[in-house]
SENU-355176 format. One record per residue (C-alpha): residue in one letter; x, y, z. Coordinates in Angstrom, 2 decimals, always signed. Layout:
<nodes>
[node 'A'; [X; Y; Z]]
...
</nodes>
This chain:
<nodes>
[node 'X'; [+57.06; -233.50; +167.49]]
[node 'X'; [+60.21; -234.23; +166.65]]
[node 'X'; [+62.96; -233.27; +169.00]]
[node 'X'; [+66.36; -235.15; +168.73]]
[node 'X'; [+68.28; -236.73; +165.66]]
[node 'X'; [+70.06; -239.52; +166.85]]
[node 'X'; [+72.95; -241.08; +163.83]]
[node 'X'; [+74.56; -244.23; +163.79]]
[node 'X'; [+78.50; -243.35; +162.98]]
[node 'X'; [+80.24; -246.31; +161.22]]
[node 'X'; [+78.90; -246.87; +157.56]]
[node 'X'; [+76.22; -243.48; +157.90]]
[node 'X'; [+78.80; -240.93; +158.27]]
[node 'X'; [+81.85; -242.22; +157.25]]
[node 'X'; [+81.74; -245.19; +154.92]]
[node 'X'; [+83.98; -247.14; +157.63]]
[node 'X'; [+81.84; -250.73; +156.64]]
[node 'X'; [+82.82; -251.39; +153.25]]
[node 'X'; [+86.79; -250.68; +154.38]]
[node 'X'; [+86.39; -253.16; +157.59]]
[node 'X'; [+84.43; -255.93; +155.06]]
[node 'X'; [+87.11; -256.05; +152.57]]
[node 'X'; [+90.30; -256.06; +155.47]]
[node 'X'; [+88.06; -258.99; +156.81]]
[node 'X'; [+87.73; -260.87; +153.69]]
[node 'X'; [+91.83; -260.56; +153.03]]
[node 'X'; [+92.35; -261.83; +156.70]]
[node 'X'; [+90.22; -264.93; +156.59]]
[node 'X'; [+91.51; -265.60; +152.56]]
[node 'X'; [+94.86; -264.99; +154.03]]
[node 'X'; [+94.98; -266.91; +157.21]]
[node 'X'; [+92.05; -269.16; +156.98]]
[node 'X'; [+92.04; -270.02; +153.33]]
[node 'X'; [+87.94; -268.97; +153.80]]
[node 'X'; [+85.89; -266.74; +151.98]]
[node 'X'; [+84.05; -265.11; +154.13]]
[node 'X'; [+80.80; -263.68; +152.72]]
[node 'X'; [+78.58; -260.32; +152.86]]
[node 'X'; [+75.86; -262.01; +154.49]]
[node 'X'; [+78.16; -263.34; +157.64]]
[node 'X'; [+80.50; -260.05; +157.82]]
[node 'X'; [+76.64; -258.42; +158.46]]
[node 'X'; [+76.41; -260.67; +161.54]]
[node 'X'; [+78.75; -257.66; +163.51]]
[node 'X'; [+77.88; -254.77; +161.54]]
[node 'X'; [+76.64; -252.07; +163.93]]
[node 'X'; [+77.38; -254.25; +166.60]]
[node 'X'; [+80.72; -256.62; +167.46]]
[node 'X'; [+82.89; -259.33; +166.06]]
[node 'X'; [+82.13; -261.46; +168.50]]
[node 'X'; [+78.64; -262.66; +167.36]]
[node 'X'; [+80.25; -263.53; +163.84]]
[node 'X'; [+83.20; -265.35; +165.57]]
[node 'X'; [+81.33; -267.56; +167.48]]
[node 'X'; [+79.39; -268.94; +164.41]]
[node 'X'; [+83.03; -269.39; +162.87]]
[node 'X'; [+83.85; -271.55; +165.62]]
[node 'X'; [+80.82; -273.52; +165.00]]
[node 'X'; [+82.26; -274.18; +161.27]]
[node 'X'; [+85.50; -275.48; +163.01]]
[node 'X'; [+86.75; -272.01; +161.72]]
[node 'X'; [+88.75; -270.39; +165.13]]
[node 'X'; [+89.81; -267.30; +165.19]]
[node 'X'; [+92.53; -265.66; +168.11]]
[node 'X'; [+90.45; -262.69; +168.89]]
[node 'X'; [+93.41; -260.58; +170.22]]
[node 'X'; [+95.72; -261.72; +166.83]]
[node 'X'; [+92.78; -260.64; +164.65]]
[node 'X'; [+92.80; -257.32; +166.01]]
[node 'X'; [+96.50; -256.97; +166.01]]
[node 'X'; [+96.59; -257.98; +162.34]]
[node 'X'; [+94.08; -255.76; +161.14]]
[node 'X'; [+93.83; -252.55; +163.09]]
[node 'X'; [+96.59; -250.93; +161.69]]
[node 'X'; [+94.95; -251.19; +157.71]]
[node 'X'; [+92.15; -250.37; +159.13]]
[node 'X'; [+94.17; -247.06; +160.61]]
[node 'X'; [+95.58; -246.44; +157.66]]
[node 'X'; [+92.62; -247.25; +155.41]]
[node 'X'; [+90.00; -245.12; +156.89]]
[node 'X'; [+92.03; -241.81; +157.51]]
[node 'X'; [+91.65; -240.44; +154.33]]
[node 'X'; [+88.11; -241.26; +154.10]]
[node 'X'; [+85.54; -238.44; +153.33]]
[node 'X'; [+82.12; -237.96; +155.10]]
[node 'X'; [+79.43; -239.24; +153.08]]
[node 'X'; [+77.12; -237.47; +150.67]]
[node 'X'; [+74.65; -235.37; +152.14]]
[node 'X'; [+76.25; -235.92; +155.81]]
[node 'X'; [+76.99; -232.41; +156.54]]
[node 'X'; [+73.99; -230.58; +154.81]]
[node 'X'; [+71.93; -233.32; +156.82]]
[node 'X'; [+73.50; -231.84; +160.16]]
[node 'X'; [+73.65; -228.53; +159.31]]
[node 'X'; [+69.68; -228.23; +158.51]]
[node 'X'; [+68.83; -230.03; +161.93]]
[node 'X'; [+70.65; -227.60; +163.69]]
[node 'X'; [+69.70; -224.63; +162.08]]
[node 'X'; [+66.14; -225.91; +162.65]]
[node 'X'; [+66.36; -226.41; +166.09]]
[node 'X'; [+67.05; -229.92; +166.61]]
[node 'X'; [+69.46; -231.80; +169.15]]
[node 'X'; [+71.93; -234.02; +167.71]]
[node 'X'; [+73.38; -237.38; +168.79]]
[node 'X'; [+75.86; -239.80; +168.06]]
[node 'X'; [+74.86; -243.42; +169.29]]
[node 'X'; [+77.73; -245.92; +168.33]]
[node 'X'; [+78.72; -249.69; +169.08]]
[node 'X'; [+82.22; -247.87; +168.55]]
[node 'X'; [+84.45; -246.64; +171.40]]
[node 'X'; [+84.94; -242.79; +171.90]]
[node 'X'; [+87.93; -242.77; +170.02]]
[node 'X'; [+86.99; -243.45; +166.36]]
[node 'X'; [+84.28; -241.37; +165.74]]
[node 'X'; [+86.11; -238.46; +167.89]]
[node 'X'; [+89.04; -238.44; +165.75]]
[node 'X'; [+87.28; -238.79; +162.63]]
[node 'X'; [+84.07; -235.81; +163.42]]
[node 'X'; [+87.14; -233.53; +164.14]]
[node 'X'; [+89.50; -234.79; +161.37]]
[node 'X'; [+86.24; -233.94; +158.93]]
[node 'X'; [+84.92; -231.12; +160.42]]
[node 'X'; [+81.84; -232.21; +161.97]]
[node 'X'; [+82.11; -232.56; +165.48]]
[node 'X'; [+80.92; -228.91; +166.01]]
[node 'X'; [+77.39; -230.46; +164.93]]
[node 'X'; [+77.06; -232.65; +167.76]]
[node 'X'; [+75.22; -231.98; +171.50]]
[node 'X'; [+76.23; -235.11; +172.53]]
[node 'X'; [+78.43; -238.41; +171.62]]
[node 'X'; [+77.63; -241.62; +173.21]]
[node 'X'; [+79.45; -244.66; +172.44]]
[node 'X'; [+80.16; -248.25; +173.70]]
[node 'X'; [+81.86; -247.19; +176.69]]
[node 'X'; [+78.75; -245.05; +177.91]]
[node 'X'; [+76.19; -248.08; +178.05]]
[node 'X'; [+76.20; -251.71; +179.69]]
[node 'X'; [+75.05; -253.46; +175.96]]
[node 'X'; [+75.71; -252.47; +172.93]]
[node 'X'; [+72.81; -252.59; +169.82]]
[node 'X'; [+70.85; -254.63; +168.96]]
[node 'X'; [+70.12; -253.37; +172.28]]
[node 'X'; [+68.16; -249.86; +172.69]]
[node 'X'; [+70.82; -248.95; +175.17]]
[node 'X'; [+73.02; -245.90; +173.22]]
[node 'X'; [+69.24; -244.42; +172.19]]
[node 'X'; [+68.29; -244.43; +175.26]]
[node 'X'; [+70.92; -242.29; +176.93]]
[node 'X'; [+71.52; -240.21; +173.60]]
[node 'X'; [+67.43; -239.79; +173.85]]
[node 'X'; [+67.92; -239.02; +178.49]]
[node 'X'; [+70.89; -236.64; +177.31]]
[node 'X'; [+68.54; -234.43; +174.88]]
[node 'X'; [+65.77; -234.61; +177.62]]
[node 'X'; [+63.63; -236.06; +174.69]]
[node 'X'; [+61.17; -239.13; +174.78]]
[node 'X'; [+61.33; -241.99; +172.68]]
[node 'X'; [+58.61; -240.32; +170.59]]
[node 'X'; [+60.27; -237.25; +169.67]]
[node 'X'; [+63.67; -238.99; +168.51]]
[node 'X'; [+64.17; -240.02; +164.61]]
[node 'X'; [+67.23; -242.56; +164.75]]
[node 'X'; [+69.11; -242.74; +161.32]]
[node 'X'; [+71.05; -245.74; +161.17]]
[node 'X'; [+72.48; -248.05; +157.89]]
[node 'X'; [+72.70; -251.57; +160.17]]
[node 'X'; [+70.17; -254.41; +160.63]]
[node 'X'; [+71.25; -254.41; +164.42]]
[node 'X'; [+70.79; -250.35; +164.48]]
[node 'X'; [+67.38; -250.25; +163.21]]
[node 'X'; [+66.63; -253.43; +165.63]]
[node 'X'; [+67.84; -250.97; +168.44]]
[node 'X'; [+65.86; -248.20; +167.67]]
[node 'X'; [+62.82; -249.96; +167.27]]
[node 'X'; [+63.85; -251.71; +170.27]]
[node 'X'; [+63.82; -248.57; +172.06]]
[node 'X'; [+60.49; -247.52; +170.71]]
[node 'X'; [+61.76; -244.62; +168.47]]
[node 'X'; [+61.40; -244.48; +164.43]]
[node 'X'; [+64.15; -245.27; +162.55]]
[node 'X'; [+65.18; -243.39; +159.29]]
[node 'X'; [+67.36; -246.21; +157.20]]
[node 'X'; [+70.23; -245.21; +154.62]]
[node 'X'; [+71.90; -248.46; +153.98]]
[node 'X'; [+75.47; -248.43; +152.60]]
[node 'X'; [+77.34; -250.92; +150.13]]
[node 'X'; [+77.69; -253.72; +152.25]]
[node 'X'; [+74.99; -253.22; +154.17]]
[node 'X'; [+72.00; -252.99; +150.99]]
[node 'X'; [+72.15; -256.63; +151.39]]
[node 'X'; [+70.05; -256.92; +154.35]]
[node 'X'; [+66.42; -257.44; +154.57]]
[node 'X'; [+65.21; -254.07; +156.80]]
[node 'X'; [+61.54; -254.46; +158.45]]
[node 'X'; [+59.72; -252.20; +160.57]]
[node 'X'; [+61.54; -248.83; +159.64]]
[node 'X'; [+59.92; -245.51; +159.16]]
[node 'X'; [+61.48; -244.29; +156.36]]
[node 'X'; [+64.83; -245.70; +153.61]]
[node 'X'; [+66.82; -243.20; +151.60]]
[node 'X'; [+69.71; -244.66; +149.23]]
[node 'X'; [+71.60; -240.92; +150.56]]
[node 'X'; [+70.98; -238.56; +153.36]]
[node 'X'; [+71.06; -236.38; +150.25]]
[node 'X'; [+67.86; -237.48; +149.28]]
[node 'X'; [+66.24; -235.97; +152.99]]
[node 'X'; [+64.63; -232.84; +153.12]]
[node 'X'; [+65.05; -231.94; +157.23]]
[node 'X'; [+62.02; -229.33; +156.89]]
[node 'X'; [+59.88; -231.77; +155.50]]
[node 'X'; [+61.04; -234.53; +158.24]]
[node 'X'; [+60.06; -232.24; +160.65]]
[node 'X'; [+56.94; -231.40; +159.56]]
[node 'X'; [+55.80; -234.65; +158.72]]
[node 'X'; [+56.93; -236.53; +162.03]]
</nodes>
């Protein structure tokens, strides 16, 4: 039976991915004279930089992690405030509550992102609990954030549907035993997705009643 909804943030509620991929691209053109492709950007999507950095080094390409994130947090500030929640976000939340169900947020994100955008867009009332990078000793592809969004709900593994739009989130959820609904973005379409239990191209496209009456 199905008991918690557990949802990614970055990319599956707010289309935060294909904003970070582009200020990305513009750094390493700008500073690095690379062009830094899809396929290696997806190395830290729903996870870190740091993964994608190291294979950089590797190429002889270096990158000073602290003038990186000086350089592009502001556009990424300023990019992603104006940015609306995603189609079929809020009808997706609204029908799991009004059906009963607990709902999660399980990010690779700090607290503060995904606070100030749930409240800038009206969504936060949706949510029983938030847990985010700074709840959890590793970060996905580890099952870590499922885990204690799952322990928070009082739910087993069994009774939690994950939705995530990352290689590394569906790796965590099946890493933490759970099914994992898959609604990959722009960037993230790219990627080759194995093992999930469902894919939707929109949350739009899922009908909660019938979720929860086929899980």
């Amino acid at each position: 039976m199905l008991k918690t909804i557990i949802m990614d943030f970055d990319g599956l509620i707010v289309d935060t991915e294909n904003v970070w991929y582009h200020i990305f691209k513009e750094w390493f053109q700008k500073y690095k004279g690379y062009d830094l492709s899809v396929m290696e950007f997806l190395k830290c999507v729903g996870s870190n930089s740091e993964d994608l950095f190291r294979e950089l080094d590797g190429k002889g390409i270096h990158v000073d992690r602290e003038q990186f994130s000086h350089d592009t947090t502001e556009s990424f500030i300023e990019a992603s405030s104006i940015l609306p929640a995603k189609e079929g976000v809020e009808t997706f939340l609204r029908k799991s509550k009004e059906n009963g169900l607990f709902v999660a947020l399980a990010t690779s994100s700090g607290k503060k992102k995904p606070t100030v955008h749930l409240n800038r867009l009206g969504l936060m009332k949706y949510f029983d609990f938030l847990v985010t990078a700074e709840d959890v000793e590793h970060i996905k592809p580890a099952p870590d954030l499922f885990l204690a969004a799952a322990e928070k709900t009082e739910a087993a593994p069994q009774e939690c549907l994950v939705v995530e739009d990352s290689l590394n989130g569906l790796k965590a959820g099946l890493n933490a035993k759970m099914r994992v609904l898959v609604v990959p973005n722009e960037v993230t379409r790219h990627c080759a997705f194995e093992g999930q239990y469902r894919i939707e191209n929109s949350l739009a496209d899922v009908d909660v009643r019938e979720l929860i009456e086929n899980f």
